[in-house]
C-alpha positions in Angstrom: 105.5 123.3 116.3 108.0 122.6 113.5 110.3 119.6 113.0 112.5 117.9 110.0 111.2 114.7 108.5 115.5 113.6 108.2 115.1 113.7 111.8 112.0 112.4 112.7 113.1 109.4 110.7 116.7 109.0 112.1 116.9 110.0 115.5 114.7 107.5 117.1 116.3 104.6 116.0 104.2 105.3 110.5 92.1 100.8 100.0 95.9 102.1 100.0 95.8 105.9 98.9 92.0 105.3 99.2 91.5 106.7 103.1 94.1 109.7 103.3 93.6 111.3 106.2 93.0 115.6 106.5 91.5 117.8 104.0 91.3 121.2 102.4 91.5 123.7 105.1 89.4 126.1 103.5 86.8 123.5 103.2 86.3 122.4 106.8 82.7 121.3 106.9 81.0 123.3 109.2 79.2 122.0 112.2 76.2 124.0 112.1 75.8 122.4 108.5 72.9 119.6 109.7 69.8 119.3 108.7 67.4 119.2 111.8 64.3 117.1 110.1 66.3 114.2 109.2 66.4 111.5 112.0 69.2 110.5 114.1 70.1 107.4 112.4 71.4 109.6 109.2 75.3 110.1 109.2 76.9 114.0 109.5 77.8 113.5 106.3 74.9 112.4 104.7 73.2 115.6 106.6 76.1 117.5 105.3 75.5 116.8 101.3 71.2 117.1 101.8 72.1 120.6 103.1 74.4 121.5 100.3 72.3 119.8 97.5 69.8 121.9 98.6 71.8 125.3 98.5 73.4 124.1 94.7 70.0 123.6 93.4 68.9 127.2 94.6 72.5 128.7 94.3 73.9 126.2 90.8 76.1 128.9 89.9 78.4 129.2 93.0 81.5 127.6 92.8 82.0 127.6 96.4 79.3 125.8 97.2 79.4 123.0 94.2 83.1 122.7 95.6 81.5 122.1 99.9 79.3 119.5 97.7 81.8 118.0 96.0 84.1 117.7 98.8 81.2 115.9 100.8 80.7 113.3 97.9 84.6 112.3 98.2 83.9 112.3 101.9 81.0 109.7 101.5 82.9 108.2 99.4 85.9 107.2 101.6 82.9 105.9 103.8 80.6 103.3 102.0 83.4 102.7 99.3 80.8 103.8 96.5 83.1 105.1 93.4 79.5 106.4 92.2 80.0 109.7 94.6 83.7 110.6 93.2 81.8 111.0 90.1 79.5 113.4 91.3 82.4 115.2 92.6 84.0 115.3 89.7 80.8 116.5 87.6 80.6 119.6 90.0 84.3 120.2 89.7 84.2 120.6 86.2 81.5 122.9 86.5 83.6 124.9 88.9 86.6 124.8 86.8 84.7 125.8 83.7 83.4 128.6 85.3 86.5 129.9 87.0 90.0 127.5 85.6 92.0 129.0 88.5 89.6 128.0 91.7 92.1 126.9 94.3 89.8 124.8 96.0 88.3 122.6 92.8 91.8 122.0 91.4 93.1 120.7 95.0 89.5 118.8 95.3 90.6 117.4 91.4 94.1 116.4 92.8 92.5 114.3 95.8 89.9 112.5 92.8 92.7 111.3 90.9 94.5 110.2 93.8 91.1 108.0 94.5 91.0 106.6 91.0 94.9 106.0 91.1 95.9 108.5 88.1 99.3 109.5 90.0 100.4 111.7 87.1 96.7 113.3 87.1 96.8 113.9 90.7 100.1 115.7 91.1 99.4 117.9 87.9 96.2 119.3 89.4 97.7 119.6 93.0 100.8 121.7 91.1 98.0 123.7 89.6 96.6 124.4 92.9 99.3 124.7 94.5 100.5 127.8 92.0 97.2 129.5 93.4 97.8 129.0 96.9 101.2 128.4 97.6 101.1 128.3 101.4 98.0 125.8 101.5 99.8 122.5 103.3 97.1 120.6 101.8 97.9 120.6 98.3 101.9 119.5 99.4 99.8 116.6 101.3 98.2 115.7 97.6 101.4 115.6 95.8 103.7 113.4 98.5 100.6 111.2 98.1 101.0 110.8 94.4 104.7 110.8 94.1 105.0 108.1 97.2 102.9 105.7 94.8 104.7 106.2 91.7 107.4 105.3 93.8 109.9 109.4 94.0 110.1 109.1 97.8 112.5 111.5 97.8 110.1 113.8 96.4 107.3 112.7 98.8 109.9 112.9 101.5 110.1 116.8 100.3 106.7 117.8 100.3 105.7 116.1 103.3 108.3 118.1 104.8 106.5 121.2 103.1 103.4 120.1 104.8 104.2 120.0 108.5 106.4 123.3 108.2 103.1 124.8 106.9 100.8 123.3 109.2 101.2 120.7 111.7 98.1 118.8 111.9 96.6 115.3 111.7 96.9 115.6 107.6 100.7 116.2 108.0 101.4 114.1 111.1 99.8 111.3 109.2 101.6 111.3 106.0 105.0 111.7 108.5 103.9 108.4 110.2 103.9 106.6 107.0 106.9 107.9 105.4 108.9 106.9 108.8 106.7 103.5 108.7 108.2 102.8 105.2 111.6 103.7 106.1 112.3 101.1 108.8 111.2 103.2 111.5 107.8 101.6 113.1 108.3 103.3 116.6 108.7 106.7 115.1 105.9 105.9 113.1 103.4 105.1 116.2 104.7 108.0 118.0 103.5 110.6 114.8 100.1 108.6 114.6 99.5 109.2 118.2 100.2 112.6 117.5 97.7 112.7 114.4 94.9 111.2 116.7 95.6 113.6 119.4 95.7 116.9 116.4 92.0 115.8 115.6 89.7 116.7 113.0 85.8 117.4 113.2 85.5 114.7 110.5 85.6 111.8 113.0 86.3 109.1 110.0 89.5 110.7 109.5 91.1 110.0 113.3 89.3 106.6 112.9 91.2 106.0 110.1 94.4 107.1 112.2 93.5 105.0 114.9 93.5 101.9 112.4 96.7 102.6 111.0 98.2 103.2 114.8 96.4 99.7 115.2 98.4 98.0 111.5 101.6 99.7 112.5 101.0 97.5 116.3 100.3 94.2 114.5 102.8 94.4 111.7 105.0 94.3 114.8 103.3 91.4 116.0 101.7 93.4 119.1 98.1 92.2 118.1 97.0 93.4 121.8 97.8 97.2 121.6 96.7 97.0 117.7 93.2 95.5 118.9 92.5 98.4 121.4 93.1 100.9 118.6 91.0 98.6 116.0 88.5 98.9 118.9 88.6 102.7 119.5 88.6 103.4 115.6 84.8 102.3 116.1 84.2 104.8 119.0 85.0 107.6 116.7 83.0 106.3 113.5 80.4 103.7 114.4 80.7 100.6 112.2 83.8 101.6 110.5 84.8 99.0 108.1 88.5 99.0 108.7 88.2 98.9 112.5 85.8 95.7 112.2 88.2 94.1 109.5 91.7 95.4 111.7 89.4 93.5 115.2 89.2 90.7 112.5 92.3 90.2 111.7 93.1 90.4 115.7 90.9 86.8 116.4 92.8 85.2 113.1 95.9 85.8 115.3 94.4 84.4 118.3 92.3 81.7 116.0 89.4 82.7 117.3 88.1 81.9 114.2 84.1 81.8 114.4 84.4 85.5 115.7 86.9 86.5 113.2 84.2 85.2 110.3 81.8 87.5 111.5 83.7 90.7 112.0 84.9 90.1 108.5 81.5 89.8 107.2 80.6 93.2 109.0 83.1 94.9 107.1 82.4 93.7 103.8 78.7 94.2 104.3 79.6 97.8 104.3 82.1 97.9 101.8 82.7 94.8 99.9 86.9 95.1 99.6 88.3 92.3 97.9 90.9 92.2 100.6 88.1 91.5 103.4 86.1 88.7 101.3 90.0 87.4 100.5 90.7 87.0 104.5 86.9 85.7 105.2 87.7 82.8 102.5 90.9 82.1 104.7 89.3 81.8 108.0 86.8 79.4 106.6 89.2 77.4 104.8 91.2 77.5 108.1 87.6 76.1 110.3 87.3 73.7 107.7 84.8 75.0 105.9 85.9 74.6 102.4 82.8 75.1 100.4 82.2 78.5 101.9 85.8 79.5 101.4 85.5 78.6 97.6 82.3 80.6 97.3 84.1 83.8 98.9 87.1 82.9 96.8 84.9 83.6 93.5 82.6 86.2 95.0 86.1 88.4 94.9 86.4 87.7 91.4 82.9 88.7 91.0 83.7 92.2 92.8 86.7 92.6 90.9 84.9 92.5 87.2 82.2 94.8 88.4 84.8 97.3 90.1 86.4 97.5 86.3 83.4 98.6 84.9 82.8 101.5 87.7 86.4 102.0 87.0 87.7 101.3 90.1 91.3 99.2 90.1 91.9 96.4 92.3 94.5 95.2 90.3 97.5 94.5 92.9 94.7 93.1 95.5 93.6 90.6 92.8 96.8 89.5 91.7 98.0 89.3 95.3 94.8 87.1 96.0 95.8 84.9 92.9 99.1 84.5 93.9 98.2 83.5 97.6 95.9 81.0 96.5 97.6 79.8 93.5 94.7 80.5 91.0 94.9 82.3 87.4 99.0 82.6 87.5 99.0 84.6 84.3 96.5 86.6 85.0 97.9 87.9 88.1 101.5 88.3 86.2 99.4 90.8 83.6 97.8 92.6 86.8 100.9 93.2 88.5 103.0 94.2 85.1 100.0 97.0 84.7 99.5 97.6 88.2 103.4 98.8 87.6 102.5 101.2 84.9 100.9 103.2 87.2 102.3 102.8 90.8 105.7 102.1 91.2 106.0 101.5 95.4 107.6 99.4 96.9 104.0 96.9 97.5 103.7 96.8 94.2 107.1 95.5 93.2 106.8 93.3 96.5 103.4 91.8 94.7 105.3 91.3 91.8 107.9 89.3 93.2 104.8 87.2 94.3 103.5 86.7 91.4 106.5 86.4 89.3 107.5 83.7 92.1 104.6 81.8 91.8 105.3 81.7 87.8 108.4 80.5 88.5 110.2 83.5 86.5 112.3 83.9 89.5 115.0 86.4 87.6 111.9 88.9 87.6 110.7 88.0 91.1 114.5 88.6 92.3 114.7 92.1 90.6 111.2 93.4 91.9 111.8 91.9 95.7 115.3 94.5 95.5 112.9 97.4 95.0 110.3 96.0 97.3 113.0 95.9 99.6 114.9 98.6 99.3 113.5 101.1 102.2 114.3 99.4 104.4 110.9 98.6 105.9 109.9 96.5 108.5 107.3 94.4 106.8 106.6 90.6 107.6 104.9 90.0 104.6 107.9 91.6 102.2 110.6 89.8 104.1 108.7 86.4 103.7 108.5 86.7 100.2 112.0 87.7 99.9 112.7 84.5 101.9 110.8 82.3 99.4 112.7 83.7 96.3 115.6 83.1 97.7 115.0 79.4 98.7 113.6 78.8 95.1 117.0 80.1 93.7 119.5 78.0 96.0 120.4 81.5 98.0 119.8 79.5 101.4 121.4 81.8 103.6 120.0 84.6 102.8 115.6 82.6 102.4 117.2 81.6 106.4 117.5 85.4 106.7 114.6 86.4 105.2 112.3 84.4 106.7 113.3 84.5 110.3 113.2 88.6 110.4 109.5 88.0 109.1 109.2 85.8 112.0 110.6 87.7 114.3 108.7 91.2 113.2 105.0 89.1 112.7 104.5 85.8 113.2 100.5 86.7 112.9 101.4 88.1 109.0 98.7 86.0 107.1 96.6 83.3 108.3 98.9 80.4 107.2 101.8 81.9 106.0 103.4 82.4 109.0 102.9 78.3 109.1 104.5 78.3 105.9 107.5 80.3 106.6 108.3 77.8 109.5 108.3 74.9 107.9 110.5 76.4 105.3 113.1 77.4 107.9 112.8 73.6 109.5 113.6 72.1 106.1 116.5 74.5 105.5 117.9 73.3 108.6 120.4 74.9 110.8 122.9 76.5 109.2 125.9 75.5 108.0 128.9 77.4 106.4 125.9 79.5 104.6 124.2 76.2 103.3 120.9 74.5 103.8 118.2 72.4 102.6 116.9 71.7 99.0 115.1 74.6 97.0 111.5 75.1 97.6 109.6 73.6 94.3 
């Protein structure tokens, strides 16, 4: 089965680069791969890597088997959120490469590394590599619309995702599809292709989990938090205690204030993987039962996380300057964190992040510039629109903030915890409207 991407995104009228979904084909872990004296509690993958640790130490000189390691590593990696296993990957991947420069497999594993670690340029240099080896391998075409998508060339995602589901419609292909139509206005399109990427399968069952959550985002950035909590829900039936399926059932109760429940789902997740984004949205539900002191505390633990992820080299840098300019802390700081956030990915979040900040810093020339590329998909995102609304208001443009900020309304009242709130008020002091005028500027 075949289709165009021009079509799939027209005609119907879907960590973060971290949790891609698909991998190589010729590295399909096998599942015979276990290891029988290990007890039941132990993950696949964690039986996976013992077996292959064993065969490298008795084998250290075969590439293909450093390579099945390797990939395993990135695997348990995407799971616990430990950068520590991407560089054991790379360590054998080197190996491999020095070894044998054109192996297929360790430049494509390479490409999906710096994709992890956010070197864009990296990452579509070593998929192009593999990709001259094996030029009929969708994976590597999956690699570079990846890396191009964040530095912002959708046409050239656009292309190679194309490339990808000619070659080999699967849940790698479908998924990267769903986005693409996600971020160009499309979100019905896009739930249709993520049904069809959880229905494809993979016999890595973290991968249709993470499908399952994404299905679940595209349903509550529409504001349909019922049909995104039964795919949060499911996510969990595929990998037990997946992080993003507790934080998506999180963010579900925040909707319904179901606050007490939302607290602990959140603290589920981040006792798994400590994502500044989940200890961000646990500081918010406290704030919002009251509970002040334990917001605050969450509020600096993420700052805490942030200056330890810098020295395992892991970059935050749009989530911290997000969280800054949502809570009004460390202005300037954020500005520099979104300025170099820019130097390296160039979508359309992190221009809409920029705006934020840039808002928030009252440079409001550079917040109006960065919401035009933020905005310029086309995409049906609550939290984009609200922000273009508040720029607006700040610079007198009242019809268009009245614009703005009832399409976020309309798409996802739910968008953030008390933004939503915020967004309200600012459309009740505009007023109604009148020959394209309103209320005073936001100050």
């Amino acid at each position: 089965m075949t289709f165009r991407l021009p079509q799939i995104f027209w005609a119907t009228c879907a960590i973060s680069v971290f949790c891609v979904a698909g991998f190589p084909e010729r590295e399909t872990p096998s599942s015979t791969a276990a290891s029988p004296d290990l007890p039941e509690t132990v993950s696949l993958t964690d039986r996976q890597i013992r077996v292959f640790e064993a065969q490298a130490a008795k084998e250290p000189v075969r590439a293909v088997i450093r390579n099945r390691l390797a990939r395993l590593y990135i695997q348990k990696a995407r799971e616990n959120g430990d950068a520590s296993y991407f560089t054991r990957a790379e360590k054998l991947l080197t190996k491999s490469l020095g070894q044998e420069p054109g192996n297929a497999t360790a430049l494509g594993l390479q490409a999906w590394v710096s994709l992890f670690k956010h070197d864009f340029r990296d990452a579509a240099q070593w998929a192009e590599k593999a990709r001259s080896k094996r030029p009929n391998d969708s994976w590597n075409y999956g690699v570079l619309s990846d890396a191009h998508l964040e530095m912002g060339d959708y046409s050239q995602a656009l292309t190679y995702a194309q490339k990808m589901v000619d070659l080999r419609p699967d849940q790698g292909s479908y998924s990267r599809a769903a986005h693409l139509r996600s971020l160009y206005g499309d979100p019905a399109g896009a739930m249709e292709l993520w049904r069809m990427a959880i229905q494809a399968g993979t016999p890595m069952g973290e991968y249709t989990a993470w499908c399952k959550v994404e299905l679940g985002d595209e349903f509550f950035n529409q504001g349909q938090w019922r049909e995104a909590e039964e795919q949060y829900a499911s996510s969990l039936q595929s990998f037990s205690a997946y992080h993003r399926g507790l934080a998506g059932l999180a963010k579900v109760r925040e909707a319904q204030q179901q606050w007490a429940e939302a607290a602990g789902l959140y603290q589920q997740a981040i006792d798994i993987v400590p994502y500044p984004q989940y200890v961000s949205a646990l500081g918010d539900v406290y704030w919002e039962m009251g509970q002040t002191e334990k917001a605050e505390q969450q509020y600096t633990l993420i700052e805490h996380i942030a200056h330890l992820d810098r020295l395992n080299q892991v970059l935050y840098n749009r989530d911290l300057a997000l969280f800054y300019a949502d809570h009004g802390r460390n202005l300037e700081e954020a500005q520099r964190l979104a300025r170099k956030e820019l130097e390296l990915r160039k979508d359309i979040y992190t221009y809409d992040i920029l705006a934020w900040v840039a808002y928030h810093n009252r440079r409001y020339p550079e917040a109006q510039e960065a919401v035009k590329n933020a905005l310029k998909l086309g995409t049906k995102n609550a939290r984009i629109l609200f922000h273009a609304g508040m720029i607006s208001l700040a610079v007198g443009h009242r019809k268009e903030a009245r614009t703005f900020l009832k399409q976020a309304l309309k798409i996802n009242p739910y968008f953030h915890p008390f933004q939503g709130k915020t967004a309200q008020e600012a459309l009740e002091e505009l007023g109604p409207a009148k020959n394209g005028t309103g209320g005073p500027a936001v100050r």
